[in-house]
C-alpha positions, 0 to 999 in steps of 0.5 A: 583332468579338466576339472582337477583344478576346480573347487567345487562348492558343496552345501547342505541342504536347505530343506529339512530331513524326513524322519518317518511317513505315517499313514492316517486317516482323514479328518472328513472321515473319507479315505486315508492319507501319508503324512510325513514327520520332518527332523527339526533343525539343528539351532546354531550351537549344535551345529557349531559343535558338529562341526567342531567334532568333525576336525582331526587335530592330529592330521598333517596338511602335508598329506593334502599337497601330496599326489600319487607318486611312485613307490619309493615316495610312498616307502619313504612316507611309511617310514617317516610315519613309523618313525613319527610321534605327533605332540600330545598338544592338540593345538600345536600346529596352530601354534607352529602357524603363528609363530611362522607368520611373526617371523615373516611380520618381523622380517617385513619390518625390518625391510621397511626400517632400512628403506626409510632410513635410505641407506642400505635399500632404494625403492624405486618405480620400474621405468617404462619404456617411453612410446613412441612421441610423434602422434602425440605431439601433432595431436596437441599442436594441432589443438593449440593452434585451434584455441589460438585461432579462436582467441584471435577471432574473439579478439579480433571481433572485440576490436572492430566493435570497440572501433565502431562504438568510438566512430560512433561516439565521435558522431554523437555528442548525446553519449554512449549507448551502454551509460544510457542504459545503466540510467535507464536501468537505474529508473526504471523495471527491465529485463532481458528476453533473448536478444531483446530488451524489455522494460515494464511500466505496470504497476502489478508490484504494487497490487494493480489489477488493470490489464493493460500491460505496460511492456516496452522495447529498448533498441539502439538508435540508429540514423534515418536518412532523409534525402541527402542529410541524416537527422541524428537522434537524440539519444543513444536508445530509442524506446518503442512504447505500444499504441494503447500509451502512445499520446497525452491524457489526464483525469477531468474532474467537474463538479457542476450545478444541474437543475432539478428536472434533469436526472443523470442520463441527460446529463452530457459532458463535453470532452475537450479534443486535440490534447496535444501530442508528443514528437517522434523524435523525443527523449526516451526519458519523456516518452516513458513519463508519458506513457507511464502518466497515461497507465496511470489515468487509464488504471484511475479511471478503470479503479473507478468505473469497477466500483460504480458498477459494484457499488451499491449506494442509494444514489445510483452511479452512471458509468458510460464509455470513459466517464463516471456521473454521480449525484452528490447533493440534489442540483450538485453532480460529479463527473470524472472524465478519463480524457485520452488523445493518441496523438494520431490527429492532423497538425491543423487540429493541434493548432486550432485545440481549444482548453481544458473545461473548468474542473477542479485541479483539487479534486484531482490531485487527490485523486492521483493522490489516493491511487499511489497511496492504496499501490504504496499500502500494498506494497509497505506493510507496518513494522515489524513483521513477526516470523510466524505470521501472513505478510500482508496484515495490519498491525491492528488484525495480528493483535486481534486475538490477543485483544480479544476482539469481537465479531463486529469489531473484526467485520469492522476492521475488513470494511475498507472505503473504496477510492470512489466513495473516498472522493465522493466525501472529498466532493461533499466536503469541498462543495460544502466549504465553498457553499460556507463561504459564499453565504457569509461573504454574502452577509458580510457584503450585505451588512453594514452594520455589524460588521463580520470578520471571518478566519479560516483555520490553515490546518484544514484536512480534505475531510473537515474545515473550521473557520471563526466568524467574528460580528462587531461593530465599528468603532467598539470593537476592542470592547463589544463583540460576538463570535461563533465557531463553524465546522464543515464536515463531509454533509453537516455543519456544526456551529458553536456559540460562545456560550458553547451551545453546538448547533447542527445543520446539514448541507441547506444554505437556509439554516446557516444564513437563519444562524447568522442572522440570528446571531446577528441580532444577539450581538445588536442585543449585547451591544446594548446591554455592554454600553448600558451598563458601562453607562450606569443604566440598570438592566430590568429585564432580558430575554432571548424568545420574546413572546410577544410582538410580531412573528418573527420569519426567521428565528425568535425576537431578543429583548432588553429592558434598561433603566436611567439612573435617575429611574424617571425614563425606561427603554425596551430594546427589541432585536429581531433576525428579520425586523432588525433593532427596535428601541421604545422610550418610556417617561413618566407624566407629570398629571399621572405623577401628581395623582398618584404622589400620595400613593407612588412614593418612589420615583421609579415608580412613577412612569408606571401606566405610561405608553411606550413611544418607539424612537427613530433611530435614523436621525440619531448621527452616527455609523452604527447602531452602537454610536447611535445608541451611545448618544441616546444613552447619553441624552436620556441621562443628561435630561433626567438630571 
């Protein structure tokens, strides 16, 4: 009776029927074996026709819900079946379903079209019986009264600090301490680790590969009491900056002469000490500018010292301790000197400090110069940057393929200076400007006569100099001069003459000083031949190598022969770089002209045979050799008349 109510679930089974078992013999030969035949299974229309020929359309589901009840039920069901005649339709029942379930659809609707329009129906939710309120309500007010008392604590602590920072500010005139750290923040690279405040004054954004970490704390200040007076600080926030920053220092750049016999490991520099410290109780702005300026010569020199021990140049470079010594020219040495004071030593040291050695402020100014470059390149890169490219690449590399460049030319363009070789050339190039312009301040103070005039171009770069040296002589300048062109390079001089001839010479003082002595007498020689001819003398003969005479030391001898207008005086001009002027007179002999006057018809043919005399110059007045070569111009031509 238990299980009357249960339906039960009957399915077929999922294994196939065994038709009939055969006995055969093995395929190796040894003994027998059953082997079973299996009925292959219905495919889904077959079944689904057995399944449909199973129905009995002519049964009433009346029948189902009836039970076993007595025998006047069962009596009465016979009759009603003998008296029964079911429909010839097979699908009648079906039929009499539908129409059943559309009534009751129909009816529905119209249940749901009179309670829409609210007139006749009104379909309303059951009303609960309301619990009872009294645990509930000592539940929320006990949870409100929590939350009020939070909220007045807040308040209340809000409160008190805002009274301390007011008591505060009404103590210190130097501001708050919040508007302090937005300037600070403004300035500089912080951050928030815990409760702290942590700034950075590395340069690892732009590329920096020093290990010095330039981490520093931001406290808010308070007041130190010593005895019975307070000292206030400065400020609102203090700044607490590690010991490897703490004091002054700065890079030291000397360029230096040293003699030949010393090489670089006898060669020692003097370090200044006591640079000067910076007080305890200075502004927090000036204490990380200070620190800042210490990283940044602390990361210069350690740049620096990476590339002289990685360098493989012919001139060898000596990194010792915190300095870099290097030869650039034989006798001319660089040193570059890191010079840091931790600012720990006694007062009586600060005061008795002595200066900064000599060293050059140019060189040094380039080099910080070069540094914020290179961190400055790291960081900003060449516009625009294409999507489907590296950041990071030039310009010049991303359009490689497209241009087709060569192997070499790739090589080429990796191949970057370093910062120590890029001041190194700046050494070479200042060295040899200075050693220029000594040399033609030396010769124009030496010469009186011509006089030289030098003009230094102003759009010079650190690289490369030029400079016009004009020779003239006094009192003829506006008609009579001579110039030369001179570009300084990193280790040669270019000179170019007027006459565009170019001249090479390296970084010997020798070779420049034989050039301007050489065009020296070139312009003594053009000087006599411009003042000749606007005399109306007649050029002969010139020559700029005269091949004979005396050997000149420096350079060749010019000559100048010259005619008077009368033919009968002849003059032979010698200018030399190291014998200076020579001017040799030439007149005819009246014996010789009397033998020869039936032969040498002609005048200016008559001094030929004669010997030259030399003229002394000295006693002719005049402040140069062009006023006195004038006058005896002049002269000659007056006599002849």
């Amino acid at each position: 009776m238990a299980a009357a109510g249960v339906s039960i679930c009957v399915e077929a089974v999922q294994e196939n029927q065994i038709q009939e078992c055969r006995v055969v013999e093995r395929a190796d030969g040894d003994g027998q074996e059953i082997q079973e035949v299996y009925v292959q299974p219905l495919s889904m229309s077959e079944n689904l026709s057995k399944l449909a020929h199973k129905i009995d359309f002519y049964k009433d589901e009346s029948d189902d819900k009836k039970g076993s009840s007595g025998d006047i039920e069962k009596e009465s069901d016979d009759k009603n079946a003998i008296s029964f005649q079911p429909s010839l339709w097979p699908w009648d029942s079906v039929r009499n379903k539908i129409k059943g379930s559309l009534t009751e659809m129909s009816v529905l609707l119209d249940v749901l079209n009179i309670t829409k329009e609210k007139r006749y129906m009104i379909l309303d939710q059951v009303s609960q019986p309301a619990p009872d309120p009294k645990p509930q309500l000592q539940l929320q007010l006990l949870s409100k009264k929590s939350a009020l008392n939070e909220a007045t604590n807040v308040l209340l602590n809000g409160a008190e600090r805002l009274r301390r920072s007011q008591s505060e500010m009404g103590s210190k005139p130097q501001g708050d301490f919040h508007i302090e750290l937005l300037k600070l923040r403004q300035n500089w690279r912080l951050k928030k680790a815990g409760k702290l405040i942590l700034g950075d004054l590395s340069y690892k954004s732009a590329g920096s590969r020093y290990w010095q970490g330039g981490t520093f704390e931001v406290v808010k200040s308070t007041s130190v009491a010593e005895g019975s007076e307070a000292t206030l600080p400065k400020g609102s926030l203090e700044v607490i900056i590690p010991s490897e920053l703490e004091g002054v220092a700065y890079i030291q750049v000397e360029v230096k002469v040293v003699p030949e016999a010393m090489d670089l490991m006898s060669a020692i520099l003097k370090i200044p000490s006591g640079l000067g410290t910076i007080p305890t109780d200075a502004y927090w702005q000036q204490k990380l500018e200070v620190a800042q300026n210490v990283l940044f010569c602390k990361e210069i020199f350690a740049h620096l010292a990476r590339e002289a021990v990685q360098s493989k140049s012919s001139v060898p470079h000596l990194v010792v301790g915190n300095q870099i010594i290097t030869n650039i020219f034989p006798g001319i040495q660089l040193s570059i000197v890191l010079c840091h004071s931790p600012g720990k030593e006694k007062e009586k040291k600060q005061s008795s400090a002595p200066h900064k050695l000599d060293h050059n402020h140019v060189l040094e100014h380039s080099l910080h110069q070069l540094l914020r470059e290179l961190h400055y390149k790291n960081i900003h890169f060449s516009p625009p940057h294409p999507v489907t490219s590296v950041i990071g690449i030039s310009k010049k590399r991303r359009l490689a393929g497209p241009s087709a460049l060569s192997r070499s030319e790739l090589a080429e363009m990796m191949e970057s200076e370093t910062l120590l070789h890029q001041i190194i050339k700046q050494t070479k190039h200042s060295v040899l400007r200075l050693r220029t312009m000594k040399t033609i301040d030396h010769y124009a103070s030496m010469q009186k006569d011509p006089n030289l005039a030098t003009h230094w171009n102003c759009t010079n770069n650190s690289l490369e100099a030029s400079c016009r040296v004009v020779i003239t002589s006094q009192g003829y300048d506006l008609r009579v001069w001579h110039s030369f062109v001179l570009n300084i390079g990193v280790d040669m001089v270019k000179a170019v003459t007027r006459e565009g001839r170019v001249y090479t010479f390296s970084y010997e003082e020798r070779e420049l000083e034989d050039f301007i002595m050489w065009q020296i007498s070139q312009h003594q020689l053009s000087v006599s031949q411009n003042l000749a001819r606007m005399m109306g003398w007649q050029m002969l003969s010139t020559s700029t190598a005269l091949g004979v005479g005396d050997m000149e030391d420096v350079g060749t001898a010019s000559s100048l022969v010259l005619a008077s207008p009368s033919h009968d005086r002849v003059l032979a001009i010698k200018s030399g770089p190291s014998s200076g002027v020579k001017v040799f007179l030439q007149c005819h002999s009246k014996d010789h002209n009397g033998k020869n006057r039936a032969v040498l018809k002609d005048i200016k043919w008559q001094s030929i045979g004669t010997d030259f005399q030399s003229v002394d110059l000295a006693r002719f007045d005049g402040r140069s050799f062009a006023s006195k070569f004038e006058l005896l111009l002049a002269v000659l031509a007056r006599s002849s008349k």
